[in-house]
Residue frames as qw, qx, qy, qz and C-alpha x, y, z in Angstrom:
[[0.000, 0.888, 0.461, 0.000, 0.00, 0.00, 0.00],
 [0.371, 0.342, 0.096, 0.858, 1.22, 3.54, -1.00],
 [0.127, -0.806, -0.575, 0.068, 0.49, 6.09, 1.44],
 [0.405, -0.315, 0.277, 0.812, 2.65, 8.68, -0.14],
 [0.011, -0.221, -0.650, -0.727, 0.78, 8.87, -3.03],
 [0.234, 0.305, 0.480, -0.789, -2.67, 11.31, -2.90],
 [0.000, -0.200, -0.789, -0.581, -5.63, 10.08, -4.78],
 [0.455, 0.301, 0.299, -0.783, -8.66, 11.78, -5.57],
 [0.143, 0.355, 0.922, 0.062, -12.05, 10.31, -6.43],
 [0.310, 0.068, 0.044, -0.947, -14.30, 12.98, -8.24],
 [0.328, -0.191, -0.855, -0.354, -16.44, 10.09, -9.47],
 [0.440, -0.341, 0.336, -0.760, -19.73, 10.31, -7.51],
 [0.874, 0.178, -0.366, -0.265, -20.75, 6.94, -8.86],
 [0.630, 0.245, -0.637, 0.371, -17.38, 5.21, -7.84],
 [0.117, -0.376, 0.530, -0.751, -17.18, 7.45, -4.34],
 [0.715, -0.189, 0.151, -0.656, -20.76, 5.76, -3.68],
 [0.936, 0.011, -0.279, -0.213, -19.66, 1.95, -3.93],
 [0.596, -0.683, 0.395, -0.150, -18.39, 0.17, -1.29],
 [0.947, -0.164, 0.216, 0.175, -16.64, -2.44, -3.34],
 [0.429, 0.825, 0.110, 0.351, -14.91, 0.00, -5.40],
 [0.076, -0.828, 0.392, -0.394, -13.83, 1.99, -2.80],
 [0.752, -0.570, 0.305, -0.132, -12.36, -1.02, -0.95],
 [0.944, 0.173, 0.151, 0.238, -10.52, -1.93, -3.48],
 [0.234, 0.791, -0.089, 0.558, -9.13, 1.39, -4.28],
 [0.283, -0.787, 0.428, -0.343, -8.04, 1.83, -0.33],
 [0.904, -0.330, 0.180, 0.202, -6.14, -1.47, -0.52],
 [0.517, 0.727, -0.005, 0.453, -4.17, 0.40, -3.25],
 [0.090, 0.484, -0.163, 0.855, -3.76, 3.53, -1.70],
 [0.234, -0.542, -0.715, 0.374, -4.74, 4.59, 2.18],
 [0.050, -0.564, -0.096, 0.819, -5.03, 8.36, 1.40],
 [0.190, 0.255, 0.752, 0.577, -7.65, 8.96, -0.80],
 [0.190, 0.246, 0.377, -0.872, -9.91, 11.52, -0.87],
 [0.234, 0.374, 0.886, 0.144, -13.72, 10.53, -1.99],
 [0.230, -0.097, -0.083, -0.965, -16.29, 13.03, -3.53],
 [0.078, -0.314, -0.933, 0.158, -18.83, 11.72, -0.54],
 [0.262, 0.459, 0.148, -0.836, -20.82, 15.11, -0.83],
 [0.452, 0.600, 0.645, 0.141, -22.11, 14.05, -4.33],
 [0.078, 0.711, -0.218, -0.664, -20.65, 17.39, -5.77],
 [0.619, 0.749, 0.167, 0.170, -21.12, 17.99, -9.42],
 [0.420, -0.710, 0.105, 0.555, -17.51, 19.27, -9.78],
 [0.391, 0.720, 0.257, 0.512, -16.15, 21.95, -12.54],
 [0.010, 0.908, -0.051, 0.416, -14.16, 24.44, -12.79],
 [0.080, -0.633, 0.447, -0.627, -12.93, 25.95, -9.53],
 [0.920, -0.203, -0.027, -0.335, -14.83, 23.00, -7.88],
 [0.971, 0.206, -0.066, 0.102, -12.76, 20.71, -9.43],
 [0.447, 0.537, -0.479, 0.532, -9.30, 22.35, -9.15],
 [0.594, -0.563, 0.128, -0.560, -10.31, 22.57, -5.47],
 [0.967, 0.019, 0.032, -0.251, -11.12, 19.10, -5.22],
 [0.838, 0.456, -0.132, 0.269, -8.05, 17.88, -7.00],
 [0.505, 0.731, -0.334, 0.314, -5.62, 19.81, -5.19],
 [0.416, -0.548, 0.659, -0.304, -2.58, 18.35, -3.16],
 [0.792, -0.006, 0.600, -0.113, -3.37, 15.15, -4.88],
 [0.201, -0.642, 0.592, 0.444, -1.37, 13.14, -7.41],
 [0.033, -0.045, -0.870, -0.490, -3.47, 11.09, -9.13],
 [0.472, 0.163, 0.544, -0.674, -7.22, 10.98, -9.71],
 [0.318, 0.310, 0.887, 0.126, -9.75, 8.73, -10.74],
 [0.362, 0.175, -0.129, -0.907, -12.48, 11.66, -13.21],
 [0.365, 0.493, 0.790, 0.002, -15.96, 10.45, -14.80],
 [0.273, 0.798, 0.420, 0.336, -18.06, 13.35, -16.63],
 [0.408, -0.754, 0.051, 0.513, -15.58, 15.86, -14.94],
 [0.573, 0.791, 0.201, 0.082, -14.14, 18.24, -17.30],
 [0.542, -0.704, 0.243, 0.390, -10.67, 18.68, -17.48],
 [0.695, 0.615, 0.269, 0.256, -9.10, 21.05, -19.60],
 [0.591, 0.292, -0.209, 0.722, -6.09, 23.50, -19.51],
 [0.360, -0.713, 0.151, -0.582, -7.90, 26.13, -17.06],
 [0.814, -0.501, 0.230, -0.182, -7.79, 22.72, -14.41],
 [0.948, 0.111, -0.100, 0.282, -4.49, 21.46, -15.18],
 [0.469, 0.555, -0.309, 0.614, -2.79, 24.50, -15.09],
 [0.483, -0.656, 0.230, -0.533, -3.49, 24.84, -11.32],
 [0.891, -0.333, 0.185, -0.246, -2.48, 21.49, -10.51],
 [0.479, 0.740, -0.470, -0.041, 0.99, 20.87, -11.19],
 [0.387, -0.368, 0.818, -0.215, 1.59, 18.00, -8.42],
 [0.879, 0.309, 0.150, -0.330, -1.55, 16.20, -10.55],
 [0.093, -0.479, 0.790, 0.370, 0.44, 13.24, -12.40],
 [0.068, -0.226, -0.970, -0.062, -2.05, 10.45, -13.51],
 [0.659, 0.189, 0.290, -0.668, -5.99, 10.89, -14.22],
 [0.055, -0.001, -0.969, -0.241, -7.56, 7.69, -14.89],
 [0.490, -0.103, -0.427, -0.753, -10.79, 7.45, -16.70],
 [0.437, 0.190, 0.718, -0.508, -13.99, 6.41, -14.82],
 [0.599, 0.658, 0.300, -0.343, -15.67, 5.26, -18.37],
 [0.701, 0.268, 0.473, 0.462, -15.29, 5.11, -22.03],
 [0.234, 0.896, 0.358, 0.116, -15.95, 8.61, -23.08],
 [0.556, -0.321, -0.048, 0.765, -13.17, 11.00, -23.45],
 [0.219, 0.634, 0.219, 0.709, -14.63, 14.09, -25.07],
 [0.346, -0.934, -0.090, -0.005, -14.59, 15.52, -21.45],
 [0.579, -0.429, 0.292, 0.629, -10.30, 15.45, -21.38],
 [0.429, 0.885, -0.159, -0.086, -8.83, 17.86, -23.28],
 [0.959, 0.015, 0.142, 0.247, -6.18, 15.61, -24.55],
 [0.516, 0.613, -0.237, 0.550, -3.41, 18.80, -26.11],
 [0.194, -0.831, 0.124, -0.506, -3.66, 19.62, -22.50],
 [0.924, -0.343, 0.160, 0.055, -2.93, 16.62, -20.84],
 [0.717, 0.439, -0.002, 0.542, 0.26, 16.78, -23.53],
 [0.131, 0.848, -0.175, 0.482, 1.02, 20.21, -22.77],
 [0.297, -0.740, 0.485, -0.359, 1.54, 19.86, -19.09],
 [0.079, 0.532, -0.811, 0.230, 2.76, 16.35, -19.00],
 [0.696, -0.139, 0.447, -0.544, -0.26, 14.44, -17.31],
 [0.147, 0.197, -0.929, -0.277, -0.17, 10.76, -18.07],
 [0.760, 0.050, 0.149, -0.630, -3.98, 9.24, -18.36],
 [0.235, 0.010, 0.971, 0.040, -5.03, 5.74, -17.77],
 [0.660, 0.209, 0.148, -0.706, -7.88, 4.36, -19.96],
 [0.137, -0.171, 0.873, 0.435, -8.95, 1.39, -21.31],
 [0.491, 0.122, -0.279, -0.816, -11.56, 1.48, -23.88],
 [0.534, -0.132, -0.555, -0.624, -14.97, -0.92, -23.62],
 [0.120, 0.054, -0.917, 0.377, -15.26, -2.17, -20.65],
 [0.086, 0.132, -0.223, -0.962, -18.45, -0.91, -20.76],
 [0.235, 0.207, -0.555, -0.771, -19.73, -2.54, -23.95],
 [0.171, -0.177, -0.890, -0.383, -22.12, -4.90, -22.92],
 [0.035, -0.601, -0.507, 0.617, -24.15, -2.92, -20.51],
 [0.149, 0.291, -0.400, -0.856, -24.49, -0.36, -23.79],
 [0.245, 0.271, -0.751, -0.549, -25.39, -3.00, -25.89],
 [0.155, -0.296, -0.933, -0.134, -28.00, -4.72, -24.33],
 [0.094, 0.548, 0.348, -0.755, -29.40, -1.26, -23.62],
 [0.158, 0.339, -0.375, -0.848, -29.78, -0.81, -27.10],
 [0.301, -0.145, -0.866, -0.372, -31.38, -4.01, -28.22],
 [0.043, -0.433, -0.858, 0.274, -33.76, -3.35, -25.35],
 [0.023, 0.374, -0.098, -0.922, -34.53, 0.21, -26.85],
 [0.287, 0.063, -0.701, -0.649, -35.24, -1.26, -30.41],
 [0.208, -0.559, -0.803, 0.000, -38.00, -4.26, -29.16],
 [0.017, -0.505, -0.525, 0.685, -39.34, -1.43, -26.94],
 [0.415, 0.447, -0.067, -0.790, -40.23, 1.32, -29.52],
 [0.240, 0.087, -0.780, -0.572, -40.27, -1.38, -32.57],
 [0.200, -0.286, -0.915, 0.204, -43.19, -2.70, -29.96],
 [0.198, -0.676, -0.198, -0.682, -44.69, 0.32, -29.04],
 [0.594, -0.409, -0.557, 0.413, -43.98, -0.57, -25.17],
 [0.173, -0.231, -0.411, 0.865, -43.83, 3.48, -24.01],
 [0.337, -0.192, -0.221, -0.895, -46.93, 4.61, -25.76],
 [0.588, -0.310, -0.609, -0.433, -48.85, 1.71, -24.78],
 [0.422, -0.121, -0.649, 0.621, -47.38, 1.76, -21.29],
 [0.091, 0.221, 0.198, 0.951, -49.19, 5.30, -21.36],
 [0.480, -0.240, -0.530, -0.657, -52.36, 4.42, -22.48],
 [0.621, -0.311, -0.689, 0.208, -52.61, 1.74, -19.84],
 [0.295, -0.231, -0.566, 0.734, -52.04, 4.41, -17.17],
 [0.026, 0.106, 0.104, -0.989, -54.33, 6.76, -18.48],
 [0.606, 0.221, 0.565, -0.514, -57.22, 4.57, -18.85],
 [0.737, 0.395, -0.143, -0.529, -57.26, 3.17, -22.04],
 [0.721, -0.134, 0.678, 0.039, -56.94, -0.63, -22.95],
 [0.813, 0.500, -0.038, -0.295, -56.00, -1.50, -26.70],
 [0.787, -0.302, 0.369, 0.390, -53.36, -3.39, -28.44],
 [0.275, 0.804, -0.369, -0.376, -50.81, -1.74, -30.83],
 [0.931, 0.337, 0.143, 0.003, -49.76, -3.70, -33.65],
 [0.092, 0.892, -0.350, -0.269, -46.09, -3.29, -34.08],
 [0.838, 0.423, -0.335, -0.081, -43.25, -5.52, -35.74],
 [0.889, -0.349, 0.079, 0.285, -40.43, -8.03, -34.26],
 [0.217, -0.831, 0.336, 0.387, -36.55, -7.47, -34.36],
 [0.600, -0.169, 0.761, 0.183, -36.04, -10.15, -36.22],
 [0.489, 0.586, 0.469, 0.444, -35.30, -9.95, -40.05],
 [0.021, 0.954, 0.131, -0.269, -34.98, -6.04, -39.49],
 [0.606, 0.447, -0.111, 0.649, -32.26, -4.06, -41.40],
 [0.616, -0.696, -0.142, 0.342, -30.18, -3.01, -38.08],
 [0.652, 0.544, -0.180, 0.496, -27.58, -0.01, -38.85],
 [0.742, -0.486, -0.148, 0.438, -24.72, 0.86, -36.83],
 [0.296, 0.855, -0.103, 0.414, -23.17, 3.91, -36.92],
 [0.340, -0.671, 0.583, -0.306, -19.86, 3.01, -35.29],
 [0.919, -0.123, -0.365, 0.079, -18.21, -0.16, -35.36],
 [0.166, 0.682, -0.606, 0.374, -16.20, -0.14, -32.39],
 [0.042, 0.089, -0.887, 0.452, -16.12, -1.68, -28.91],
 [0.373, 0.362, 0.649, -0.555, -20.11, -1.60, -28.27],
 [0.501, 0.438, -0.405, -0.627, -20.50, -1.21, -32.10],
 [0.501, 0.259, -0.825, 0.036, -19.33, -5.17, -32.47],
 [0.029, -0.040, 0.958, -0.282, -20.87, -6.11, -29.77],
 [0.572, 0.332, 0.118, -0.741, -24.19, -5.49, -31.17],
 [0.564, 0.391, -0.638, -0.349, -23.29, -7.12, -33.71],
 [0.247, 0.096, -0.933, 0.244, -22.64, -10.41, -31.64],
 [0.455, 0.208, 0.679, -0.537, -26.03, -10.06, -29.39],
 [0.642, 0.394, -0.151, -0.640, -28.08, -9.45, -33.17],
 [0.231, 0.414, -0.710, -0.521, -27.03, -12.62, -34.25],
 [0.277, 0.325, 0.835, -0.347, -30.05, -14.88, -32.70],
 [0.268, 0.659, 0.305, -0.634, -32.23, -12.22, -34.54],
 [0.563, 0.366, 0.612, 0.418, -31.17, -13.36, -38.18],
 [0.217, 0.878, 0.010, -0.426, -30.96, -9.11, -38.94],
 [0.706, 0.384, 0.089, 0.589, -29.27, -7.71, -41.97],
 [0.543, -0.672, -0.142, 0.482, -26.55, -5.55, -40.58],
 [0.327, 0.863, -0.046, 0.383, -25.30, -2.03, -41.79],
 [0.497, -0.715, -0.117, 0.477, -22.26, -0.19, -40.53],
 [0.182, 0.964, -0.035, 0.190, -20.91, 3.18, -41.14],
 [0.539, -0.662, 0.340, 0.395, -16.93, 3.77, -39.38],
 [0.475, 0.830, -0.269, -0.116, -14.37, 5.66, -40.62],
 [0.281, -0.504, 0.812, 0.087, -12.27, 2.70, -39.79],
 [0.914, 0.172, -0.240, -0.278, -12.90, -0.76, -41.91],
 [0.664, -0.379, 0.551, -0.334, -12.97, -4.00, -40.06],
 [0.524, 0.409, -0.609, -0.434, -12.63, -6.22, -43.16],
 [0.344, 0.200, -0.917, 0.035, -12.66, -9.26, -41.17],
 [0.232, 0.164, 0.656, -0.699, -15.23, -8.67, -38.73],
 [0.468, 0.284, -0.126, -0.827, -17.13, -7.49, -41.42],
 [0.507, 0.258, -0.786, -0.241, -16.63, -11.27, -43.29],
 [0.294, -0.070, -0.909, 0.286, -17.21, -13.33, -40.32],
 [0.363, 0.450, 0.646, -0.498, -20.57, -11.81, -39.50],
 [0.288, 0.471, 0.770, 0.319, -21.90, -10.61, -42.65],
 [0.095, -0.764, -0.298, 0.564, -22.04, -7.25, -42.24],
 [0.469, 0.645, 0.308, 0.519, -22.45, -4.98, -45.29],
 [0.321, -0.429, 0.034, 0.843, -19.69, -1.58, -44.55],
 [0.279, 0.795, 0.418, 0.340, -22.23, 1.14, -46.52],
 [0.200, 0.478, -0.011, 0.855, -22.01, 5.21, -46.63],
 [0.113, 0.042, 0.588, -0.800, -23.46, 7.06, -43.80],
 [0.352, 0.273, -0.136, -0.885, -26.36, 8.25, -46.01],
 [0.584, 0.093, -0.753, -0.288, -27.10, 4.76, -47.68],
 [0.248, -0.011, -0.895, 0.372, -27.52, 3.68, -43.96],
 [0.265, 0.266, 0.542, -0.752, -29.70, 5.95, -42.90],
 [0.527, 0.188, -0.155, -0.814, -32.04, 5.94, -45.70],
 [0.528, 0.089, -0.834, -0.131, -31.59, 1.35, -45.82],
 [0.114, -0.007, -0.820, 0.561, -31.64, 0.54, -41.94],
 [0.384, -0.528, -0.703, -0.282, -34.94, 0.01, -39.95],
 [0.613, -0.770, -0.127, 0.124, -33.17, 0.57, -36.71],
 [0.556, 0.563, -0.207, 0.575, -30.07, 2.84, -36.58],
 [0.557, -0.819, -0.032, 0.135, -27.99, 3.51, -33.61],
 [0.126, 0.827, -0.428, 0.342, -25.03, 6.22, -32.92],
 [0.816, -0.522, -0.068, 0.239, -22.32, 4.62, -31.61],
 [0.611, 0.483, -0.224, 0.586, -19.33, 7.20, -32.45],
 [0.607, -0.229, -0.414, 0.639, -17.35, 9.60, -30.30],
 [0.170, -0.939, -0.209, 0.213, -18.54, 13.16, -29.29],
 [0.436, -0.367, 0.204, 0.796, -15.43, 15.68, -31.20],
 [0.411, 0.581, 0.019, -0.702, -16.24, 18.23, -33.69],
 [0.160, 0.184, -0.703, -0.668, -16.13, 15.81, -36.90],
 [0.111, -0.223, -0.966, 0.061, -19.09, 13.92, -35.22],
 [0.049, -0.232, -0.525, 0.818, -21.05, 17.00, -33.95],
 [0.561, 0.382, 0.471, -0.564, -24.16, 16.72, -35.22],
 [0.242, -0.013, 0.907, 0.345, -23.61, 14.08, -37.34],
 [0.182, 0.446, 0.867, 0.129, -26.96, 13.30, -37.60],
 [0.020, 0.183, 0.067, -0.981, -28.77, 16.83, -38.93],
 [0.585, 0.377, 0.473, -0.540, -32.12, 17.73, -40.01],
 [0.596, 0.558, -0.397, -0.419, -31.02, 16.75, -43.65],
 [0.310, 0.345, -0.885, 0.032, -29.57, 13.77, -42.62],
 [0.341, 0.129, 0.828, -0.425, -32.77, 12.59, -40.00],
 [0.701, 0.464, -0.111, -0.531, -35.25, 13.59, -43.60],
 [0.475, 0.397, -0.666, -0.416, -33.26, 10.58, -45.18],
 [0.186, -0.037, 0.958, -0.216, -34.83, 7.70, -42.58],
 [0.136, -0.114, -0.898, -0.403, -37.63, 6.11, -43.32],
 [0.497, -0.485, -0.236, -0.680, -41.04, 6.92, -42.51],
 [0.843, -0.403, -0.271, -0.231, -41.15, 3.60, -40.33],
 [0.866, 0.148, -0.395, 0.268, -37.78, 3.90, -38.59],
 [0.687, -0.707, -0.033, 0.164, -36.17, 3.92, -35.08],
 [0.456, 0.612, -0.329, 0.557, -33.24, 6.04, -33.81],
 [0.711, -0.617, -0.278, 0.192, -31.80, 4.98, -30.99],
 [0.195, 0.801, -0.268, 0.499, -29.12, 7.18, -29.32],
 [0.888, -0.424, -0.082, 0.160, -26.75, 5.52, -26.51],
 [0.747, 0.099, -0.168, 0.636, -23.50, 6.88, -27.23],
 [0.303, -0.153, -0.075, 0.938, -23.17, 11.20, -26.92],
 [0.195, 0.892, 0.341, -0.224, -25.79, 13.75, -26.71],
 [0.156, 0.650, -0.407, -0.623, -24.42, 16.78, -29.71],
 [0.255, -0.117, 0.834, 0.475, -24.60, 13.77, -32.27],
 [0.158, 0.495, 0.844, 0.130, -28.16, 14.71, -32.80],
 [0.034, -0.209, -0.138, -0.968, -30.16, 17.55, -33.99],
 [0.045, 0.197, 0.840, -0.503, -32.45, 17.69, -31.40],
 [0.332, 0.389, 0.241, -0.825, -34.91, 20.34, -32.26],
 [0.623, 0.209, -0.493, -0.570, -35.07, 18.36, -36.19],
 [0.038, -0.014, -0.963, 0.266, -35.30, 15.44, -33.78],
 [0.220, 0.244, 0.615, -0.717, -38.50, 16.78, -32.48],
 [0.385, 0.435, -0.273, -0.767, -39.96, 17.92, -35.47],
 [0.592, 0.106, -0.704, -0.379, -39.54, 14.75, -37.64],
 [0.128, -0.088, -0.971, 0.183, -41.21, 12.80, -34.48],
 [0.373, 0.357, 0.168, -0.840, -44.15, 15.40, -34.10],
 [0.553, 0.375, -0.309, -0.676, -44.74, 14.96, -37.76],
 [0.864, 0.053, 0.493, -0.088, -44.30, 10.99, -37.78],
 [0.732, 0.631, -0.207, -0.154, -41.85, 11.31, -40.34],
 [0.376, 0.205, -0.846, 0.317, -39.49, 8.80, -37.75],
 [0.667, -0.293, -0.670, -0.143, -41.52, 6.25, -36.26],
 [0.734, -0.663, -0.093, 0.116, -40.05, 6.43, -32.88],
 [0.231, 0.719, -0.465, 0.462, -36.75, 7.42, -30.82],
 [0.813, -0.528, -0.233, 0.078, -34.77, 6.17, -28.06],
 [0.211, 0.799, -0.243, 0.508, -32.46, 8.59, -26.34],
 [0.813, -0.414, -0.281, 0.298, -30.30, 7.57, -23.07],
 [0.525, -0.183, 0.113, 0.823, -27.93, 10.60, -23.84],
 [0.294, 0.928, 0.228, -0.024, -28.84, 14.71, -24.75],
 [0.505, 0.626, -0.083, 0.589, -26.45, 17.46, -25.58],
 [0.279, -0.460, 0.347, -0.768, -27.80, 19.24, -22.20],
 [0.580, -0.435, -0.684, 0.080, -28.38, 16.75, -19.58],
 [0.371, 0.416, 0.807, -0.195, -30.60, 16.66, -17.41],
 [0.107, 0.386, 0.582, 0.707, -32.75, 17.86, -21.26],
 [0.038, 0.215, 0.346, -0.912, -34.94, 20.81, -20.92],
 [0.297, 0.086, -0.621, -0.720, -37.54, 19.92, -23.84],
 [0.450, 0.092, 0.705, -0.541, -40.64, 18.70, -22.50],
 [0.704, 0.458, -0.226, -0.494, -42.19, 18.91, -25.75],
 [0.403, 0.412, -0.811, -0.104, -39.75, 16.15, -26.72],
 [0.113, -0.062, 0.919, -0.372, -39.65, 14.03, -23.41],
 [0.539, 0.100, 0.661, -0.512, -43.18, 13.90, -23.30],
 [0.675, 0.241, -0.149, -0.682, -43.92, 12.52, -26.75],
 [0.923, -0.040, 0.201, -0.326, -45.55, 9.19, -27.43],
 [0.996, 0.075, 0.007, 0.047, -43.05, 8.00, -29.42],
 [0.464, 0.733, -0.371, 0.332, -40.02, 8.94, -27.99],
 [0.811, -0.465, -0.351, -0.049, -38.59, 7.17, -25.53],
 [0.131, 0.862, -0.298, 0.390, -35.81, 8.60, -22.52],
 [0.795, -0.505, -0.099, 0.322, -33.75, 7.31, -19.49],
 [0.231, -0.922, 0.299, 0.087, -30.99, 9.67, -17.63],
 [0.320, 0.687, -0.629, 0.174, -27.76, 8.48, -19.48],
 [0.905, -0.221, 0.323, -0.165, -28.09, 4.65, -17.78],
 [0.733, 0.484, -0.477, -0.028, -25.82, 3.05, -20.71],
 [0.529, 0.205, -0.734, 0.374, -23.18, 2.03, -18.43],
 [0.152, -0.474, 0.593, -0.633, -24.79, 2.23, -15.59],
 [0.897, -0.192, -0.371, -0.145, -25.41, -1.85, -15.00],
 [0.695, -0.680, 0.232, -0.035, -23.72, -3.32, -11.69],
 [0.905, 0.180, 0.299, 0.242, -21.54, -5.48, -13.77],
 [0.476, 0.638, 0.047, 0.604, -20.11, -2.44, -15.69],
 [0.240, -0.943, 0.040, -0.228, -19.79, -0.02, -13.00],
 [0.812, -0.452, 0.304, 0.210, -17.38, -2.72, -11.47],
 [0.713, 0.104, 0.348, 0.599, -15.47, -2.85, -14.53],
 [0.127, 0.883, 0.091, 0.443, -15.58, 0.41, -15.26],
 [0.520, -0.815, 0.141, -0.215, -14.03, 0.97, -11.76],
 [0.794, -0.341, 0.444, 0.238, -11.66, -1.59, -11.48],
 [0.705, 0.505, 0.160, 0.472, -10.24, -0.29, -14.92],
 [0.087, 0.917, -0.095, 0.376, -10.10, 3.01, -13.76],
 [0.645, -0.652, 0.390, 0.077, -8.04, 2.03, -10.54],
 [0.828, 0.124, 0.332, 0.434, -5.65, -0.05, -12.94],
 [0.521, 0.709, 0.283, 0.381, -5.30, 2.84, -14.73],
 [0.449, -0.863, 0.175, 0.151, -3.27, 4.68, -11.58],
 [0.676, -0.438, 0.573, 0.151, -0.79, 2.54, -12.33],
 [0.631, 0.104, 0.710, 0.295, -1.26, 0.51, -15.16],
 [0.355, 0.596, 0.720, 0.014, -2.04, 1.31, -18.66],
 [0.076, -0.871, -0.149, 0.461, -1.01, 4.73, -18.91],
 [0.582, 0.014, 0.241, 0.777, 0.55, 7.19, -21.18],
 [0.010, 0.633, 0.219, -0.742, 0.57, 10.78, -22.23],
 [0.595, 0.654, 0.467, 0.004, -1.74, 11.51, -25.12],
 [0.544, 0.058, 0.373, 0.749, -0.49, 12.58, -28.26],
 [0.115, 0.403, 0.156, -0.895, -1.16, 16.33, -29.66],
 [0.131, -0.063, -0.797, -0.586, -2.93, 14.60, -33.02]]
């Protein structure tokens, strides 16, 4: 045990689990938790952070205003996959060496998504609705199976979609500006254009990364090319979507349904949106199964130590 070394915990998530944090203080005995449940930012956060040599971050923003105050800081390791909250030329600039290791994650995602799709391809929040508000009928909707399923994103939770879908006998799109050429061969998976996806696919989910080449990917010229009858599920980064043409083309029923775990502005401020019939919402849950939290944790603690290096300025 290292009781030199000062680690902070901004995570509120991590700070709140007792196996988490018991592993982490067999590590380290000097560790400061964030047991208040602060949102931290900013001045918060440099606060928080200082006097301490490594820390563990989640949705914590940390960008050259909070590094440059914190020059004892050596090591932040990533609570999560997501990294559009590090400002990676900054971590370069001053030296900081970040642990992460990408998907751990991926199947808490991924079976968040496939429970999206049955849900709206079912009608299961309108009808939930009805039922509470006194009315009894059945909606007719269609199965997952056979569907044309696109992926936008093949990575870590991209590919595992792919692996739960295959019970379900879909025909699989994917969009990435990488190509998987084997993956692609050993499921069947047809590598199309963005555009060709969205206008082919039944069911299309965002899995890319939040950075400006991604930022609203998906625009109101680019949600006009889905299909009348087709689901957009959103699990990966709120900005990948034009919300307001979100709203619009679900108003008008010119996209069937939505499923949104992730906004641009969390908590969302759009009632208009949240409350329609076919659009379905949950508070940014993706990773937040018991199973993942642990591995999500127990990566990020590895990631004191292990795993590390100092990001490149590219």
């Amino acid at each position: 045990m290292n009781s030199q070394i000062k680690v902070a915990v901004c995570s509120r998530s991590f700070s709140q689990n007792p196996i988490l944090r018991k592993e982490l203080l067999e590590r380290y005995d000097n560790v400061s938790f964030n047991d208040d449940g602060i949102k931290l930012n900013g001045d918060s956060l440099v606060e928080f952070l200082k006097g301490h040599n490594k820390a563990i971050t989640a949705l914590e923003t940390i960008d050259d205003y909070v590094l440059s105050q914190l020059p004892e800081l050596q090591v932040i390791s990533k609570y999560g996959v997501g990294l559009d909250m590090i400002d990676m030329q900054a971590m370069r600039a001053h030296g900081k060496k970040f642990g992460w290791t990408g998907g751990v994650n991926r199947r808490s995602v991924s079976e968040l998504v496939i429970s999206f799709a049955i849900a709206m391809l079912r009608h299961v929040p309108a009808a939930h609705r009805e039922v509470l508000a006194g009315t009894w009928r059945q909606h007719v909707g269609g199965q997952l199976s056979g569907c044309t399923f696109g992926i936008i994103g093949c990575g870590h939770i991209g590919k595992d979609i792919v692996k739960l879908l295959q019970p379900f006998g879909c025909n699989i799109l994917v969009n990435d500006i990488r190509d998987y050429p084997d993956f692609y061969s050993k499921y069947n998976i047809k590598s199309v254009s963005l555009d060709e996806l969205l206008a082919q696919s039944d069911i299309i989910t965002l899995h890319v990364p939040l950075d400006e080449s991604t930022r609203g990917i998906l625009s109101a010229q680019r949600l006009a090319l889905i299909k009348p009858t087709g689901v957009l599920i959103n699990a990966a980064r709120g900005g990948l979507v034009d919300e307001v043409a979100l709203k619009k083309v679900l108003q008008t029923n010119t996209l069937a349904a939505a499923a949104f775990d992730v906004f641009a502005v969390e908590p969302p401020q759009d009632n208009e949106l949240l409350k329609l019939p076919n659009f379905l919402v949950t508070p940014h849950i993706g990773g937040s199964a018991h199973e993942a939290i642990l591995a999500m944790g127990r990566s990020a603690i590895s990631g004191l130590d292990e795993n590390m290096y100092i990001p490149d300025m590219s």
